[in-house]
C-alpha positions in Angstrom: 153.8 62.0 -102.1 156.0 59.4 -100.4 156.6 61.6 -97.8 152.8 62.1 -97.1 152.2 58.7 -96.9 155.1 58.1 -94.2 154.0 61.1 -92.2 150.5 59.1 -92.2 152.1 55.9 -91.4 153.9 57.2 -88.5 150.4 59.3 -87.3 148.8 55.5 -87.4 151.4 54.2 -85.6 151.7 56.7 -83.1 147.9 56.2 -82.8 148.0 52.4 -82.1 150.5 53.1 -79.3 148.2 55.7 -77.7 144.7 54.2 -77.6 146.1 51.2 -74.9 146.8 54.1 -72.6 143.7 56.3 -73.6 141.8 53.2 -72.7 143.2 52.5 -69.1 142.9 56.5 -68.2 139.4 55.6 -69.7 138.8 52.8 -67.3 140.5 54.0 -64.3 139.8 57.8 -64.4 136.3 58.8 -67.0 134.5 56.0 -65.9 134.8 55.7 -62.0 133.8 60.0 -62.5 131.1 59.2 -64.9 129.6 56.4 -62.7 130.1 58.4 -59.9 128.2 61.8 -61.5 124.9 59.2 -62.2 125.3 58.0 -58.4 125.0 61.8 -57.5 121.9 62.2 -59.4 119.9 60.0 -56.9 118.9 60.2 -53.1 120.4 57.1 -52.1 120.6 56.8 -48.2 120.6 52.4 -47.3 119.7 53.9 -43.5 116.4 55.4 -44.0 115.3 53.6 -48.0 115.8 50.3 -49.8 116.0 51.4 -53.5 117.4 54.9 -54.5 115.5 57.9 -55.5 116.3 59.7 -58.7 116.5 63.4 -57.3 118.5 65.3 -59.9 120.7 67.5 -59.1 119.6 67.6 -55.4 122.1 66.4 -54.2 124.6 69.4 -55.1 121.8 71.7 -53.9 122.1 70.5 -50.3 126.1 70.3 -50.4 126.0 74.3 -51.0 124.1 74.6 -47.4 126.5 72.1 -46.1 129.3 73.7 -43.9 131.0 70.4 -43.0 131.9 70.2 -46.6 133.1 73.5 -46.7 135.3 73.1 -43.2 136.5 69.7 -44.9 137.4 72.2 -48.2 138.9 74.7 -45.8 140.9 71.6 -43.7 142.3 70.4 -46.9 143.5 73.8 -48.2 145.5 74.9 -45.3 147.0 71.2 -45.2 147.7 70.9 -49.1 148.8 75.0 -49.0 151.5 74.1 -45.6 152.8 71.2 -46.5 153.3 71.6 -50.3 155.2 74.8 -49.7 157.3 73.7 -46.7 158.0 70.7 -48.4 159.5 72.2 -51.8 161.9 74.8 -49.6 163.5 71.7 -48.2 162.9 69.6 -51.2 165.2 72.4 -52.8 167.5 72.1 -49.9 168.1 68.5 -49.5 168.2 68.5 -53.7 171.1 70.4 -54.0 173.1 69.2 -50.8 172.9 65.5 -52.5 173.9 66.9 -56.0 177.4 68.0 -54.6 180.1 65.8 -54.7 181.0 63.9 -51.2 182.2 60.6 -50.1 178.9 58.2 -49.5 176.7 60.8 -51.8 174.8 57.2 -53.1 174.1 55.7 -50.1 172.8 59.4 -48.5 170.6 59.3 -51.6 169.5 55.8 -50.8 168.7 57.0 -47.1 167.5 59.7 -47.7 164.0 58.2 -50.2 163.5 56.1 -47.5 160.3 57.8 -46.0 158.9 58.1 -48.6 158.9 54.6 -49.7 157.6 53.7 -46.5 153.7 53.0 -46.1 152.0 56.4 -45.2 149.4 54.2 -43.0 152.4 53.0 -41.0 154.1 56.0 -40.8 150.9 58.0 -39.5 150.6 55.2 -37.0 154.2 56.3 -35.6 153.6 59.7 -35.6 150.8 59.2 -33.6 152.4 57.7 -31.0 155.5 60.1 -31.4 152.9 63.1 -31.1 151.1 61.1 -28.0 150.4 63.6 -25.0 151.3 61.1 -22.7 154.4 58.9 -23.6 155.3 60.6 -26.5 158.6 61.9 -27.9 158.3 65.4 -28.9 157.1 65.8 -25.2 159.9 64.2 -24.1 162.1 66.0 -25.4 161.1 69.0 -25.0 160.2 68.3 -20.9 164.1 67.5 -20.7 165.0 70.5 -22.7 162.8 72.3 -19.7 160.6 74.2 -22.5 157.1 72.6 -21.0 156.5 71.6 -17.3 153.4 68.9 -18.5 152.5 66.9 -21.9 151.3 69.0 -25.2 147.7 67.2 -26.1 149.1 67.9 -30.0 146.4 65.5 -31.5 143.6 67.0 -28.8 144.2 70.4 -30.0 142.9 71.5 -33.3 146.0 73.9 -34.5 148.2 71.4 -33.0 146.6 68.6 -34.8 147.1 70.1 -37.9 150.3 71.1 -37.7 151.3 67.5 -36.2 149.6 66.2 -39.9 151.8 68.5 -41.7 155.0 67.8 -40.0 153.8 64.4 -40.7 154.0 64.5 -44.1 156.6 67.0 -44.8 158.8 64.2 -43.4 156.9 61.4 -45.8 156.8 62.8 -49.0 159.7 65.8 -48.8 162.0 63.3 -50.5 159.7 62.6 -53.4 160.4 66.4 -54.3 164.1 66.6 -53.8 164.5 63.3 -55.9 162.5 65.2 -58.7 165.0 68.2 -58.3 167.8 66.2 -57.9 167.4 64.9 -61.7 166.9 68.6 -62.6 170.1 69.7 -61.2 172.2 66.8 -62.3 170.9 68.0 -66.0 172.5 71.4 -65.6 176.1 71.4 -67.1 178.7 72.9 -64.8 180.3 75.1 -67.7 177.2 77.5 -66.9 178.0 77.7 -63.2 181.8 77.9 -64.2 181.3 80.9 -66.9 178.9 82.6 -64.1 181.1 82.8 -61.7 184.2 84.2 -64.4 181.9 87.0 -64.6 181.6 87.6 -61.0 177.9 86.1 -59.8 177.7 84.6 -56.3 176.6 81.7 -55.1 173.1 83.1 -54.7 172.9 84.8 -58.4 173.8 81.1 -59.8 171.2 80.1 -58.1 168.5 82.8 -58.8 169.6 83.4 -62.3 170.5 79.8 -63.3 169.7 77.0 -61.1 165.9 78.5 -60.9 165.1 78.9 -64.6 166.6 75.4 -65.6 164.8 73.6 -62.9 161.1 74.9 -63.4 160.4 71.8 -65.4 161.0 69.8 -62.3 159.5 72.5 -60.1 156.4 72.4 -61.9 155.7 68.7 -62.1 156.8 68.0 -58.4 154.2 70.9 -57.2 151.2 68.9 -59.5 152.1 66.1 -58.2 152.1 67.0 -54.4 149.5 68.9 -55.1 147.2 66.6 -55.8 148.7 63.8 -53.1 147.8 66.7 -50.4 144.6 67.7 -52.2 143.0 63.7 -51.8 145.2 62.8 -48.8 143.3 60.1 -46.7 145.6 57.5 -44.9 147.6 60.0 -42.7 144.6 61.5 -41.7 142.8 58.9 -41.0 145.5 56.7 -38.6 147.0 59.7 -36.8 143.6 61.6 -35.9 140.5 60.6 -37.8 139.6 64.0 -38.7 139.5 65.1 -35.2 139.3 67.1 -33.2 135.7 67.9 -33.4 136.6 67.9 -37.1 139.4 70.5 -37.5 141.3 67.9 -39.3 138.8 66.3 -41.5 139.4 66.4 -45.1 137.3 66.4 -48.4 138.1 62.4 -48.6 137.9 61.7 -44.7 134.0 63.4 -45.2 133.6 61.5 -48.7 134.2 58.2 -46.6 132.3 59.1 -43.6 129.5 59.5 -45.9 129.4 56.7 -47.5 130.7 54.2 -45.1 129.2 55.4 -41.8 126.2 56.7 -43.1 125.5 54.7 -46.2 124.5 57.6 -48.2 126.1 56.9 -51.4 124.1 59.5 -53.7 125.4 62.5 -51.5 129.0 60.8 -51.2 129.0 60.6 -54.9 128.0 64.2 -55.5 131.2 65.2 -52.9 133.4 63.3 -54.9 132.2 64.7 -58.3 132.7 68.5 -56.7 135.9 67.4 -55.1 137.6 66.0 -58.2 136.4 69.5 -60.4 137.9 71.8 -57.6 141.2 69.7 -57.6 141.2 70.3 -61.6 140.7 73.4 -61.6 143.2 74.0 -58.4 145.5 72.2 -60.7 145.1 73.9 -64.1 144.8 77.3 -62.6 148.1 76.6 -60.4 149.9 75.1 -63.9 148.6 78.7 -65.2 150.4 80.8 -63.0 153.5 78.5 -62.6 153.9 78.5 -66.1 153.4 82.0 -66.9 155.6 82.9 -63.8 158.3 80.7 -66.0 158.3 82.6 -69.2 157.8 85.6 -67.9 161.3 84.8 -65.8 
């Protein structure tokens, strides 16, 4: 009976330290989605009518028809799909060359976050200019290595524009991953690598067999989390190329605020971001599906 009655105690208590945080994701995640889903269900253009129009579920009627939405869809998959994947191979890398032991290993470590804590809108602005056709780095470089006779137009060309974005930020946010790993590794005890090796593994079967399995904890929560960074990225996109050109860089949020903003059509704006945010969770939980499965089944 006493022990009933602490069990309860401790439920309550646990309780009363939840519901604060229930009630922020509350107010910064279920309502801005709810608000947003009664938005969608009117016709609500500021350029062409004064008050809006309640139009159901018209809205998501016209976005099936709409193939900007679905180039924006397709734009943010090969970006999100690139960049996540290059980014955890040298995540990886960069993780286990700072988890050896060197002389300066803290202040590489300190140098080596530095991108990412950077502003992304800043950053993009540099990359710009590094990417320009006409004064330019990369060109410059490679026009005094003698691998191009006149300037690359990366940010005119639509391939080249989007591989510029992901080289972009593959050098942002590729330390947010190896810091992740980093903690992973340092968890490991080095009486597993020591026994492994007694028994005649390699470098690489450490690795595969132990480094992997221990780590996919950290694997898993650094993919969500890039994930959905790459799913909704807007900043980079917008200061390096604006979604351009002629739109083979324009993401689901670079469409989301052209609608709104440019042309003041907040029902439809508010329908994309209601389909947007159900594709990312489902993206997500599909992705955690598979991840995890992959993990046990390891």
């Amino acid at each position: 009976m006493k022990k009933d009655i602490i069990a309860q105690r401790e439920q309550q208590t646990g309780w009363l330290l939840v519901i604060p945080a229930l009630l922020v994701l509350g107010l910064v995640f279920i309502y801005p989605i709810g608000r947003a889903f009664w938005l969608s269900l009117f016709t609500q253009n500021l350029g062409t009518q004064l008050q809006p129009v309640f139009g159901g579920f018209a809205n998501y009627g016209r976005m099936v028809g709409d193939g900007r939405f679905w180039q924006s869809i397709q734009n943010t998959g090969i970006f999100t799909g690139f960049s996540v994947a290059i980014e955890l191979v040298l995540g990886m890398g960069i993780a286990l060359v700072l988890n050896q032991s060197f002389r300066g290993r803290g202040t590489v470590r300190t140098i080596t976050i530095i991108p990412w804590a950077l502003p992304t809108a800043i950053m993009g602005l540099a990359w710009a200019w590094i990417f320009n056709d006409q004064y330019g780095v990369v060109n410059d470089i490679l026009q005094r290595l003698g691998l191009i006779e006149t300037g690359i137009n990366w940010l005119g060309d639509p391939t080249l524009a989007m591989i510029a974005l992901v080289v972009a930020d593959v050098w942002k946010t590729t330390p947010f991953i190896s810091i992740i790993l980093l903690a992973g590794l340092q968890s490991i005890p080095a009486d597993l690598y020591e026994a492994h090796a007694i028994d005649g593994a390699n470098p690489w079967q450490s690795f595969r067999q132990i480094t992997l399995p221990l780590i996919m904890p950290q694997i898993l929560i650094a993919l969500l989390f890039r994930f959905a960074q790459a799913f909704g990225i807007f900043d980079l996109v917008r200061v390096m190329t604006g979604g351009g050109p002629a739109g083979a860089t324009e993401t689901v949020s670079i469409y989301i605020y052209s609608t709104v903003m440019r042309y003041l059509d907040f029902g439809y704006g508010s329908a994309l971001v209601v389909v947007t945010f159900l594709l990312l969770i489902a993206a997500v939980a599909i992705t955690s599906f598979f991840l995890v499965k992959t993990r046990y089944n390891s």
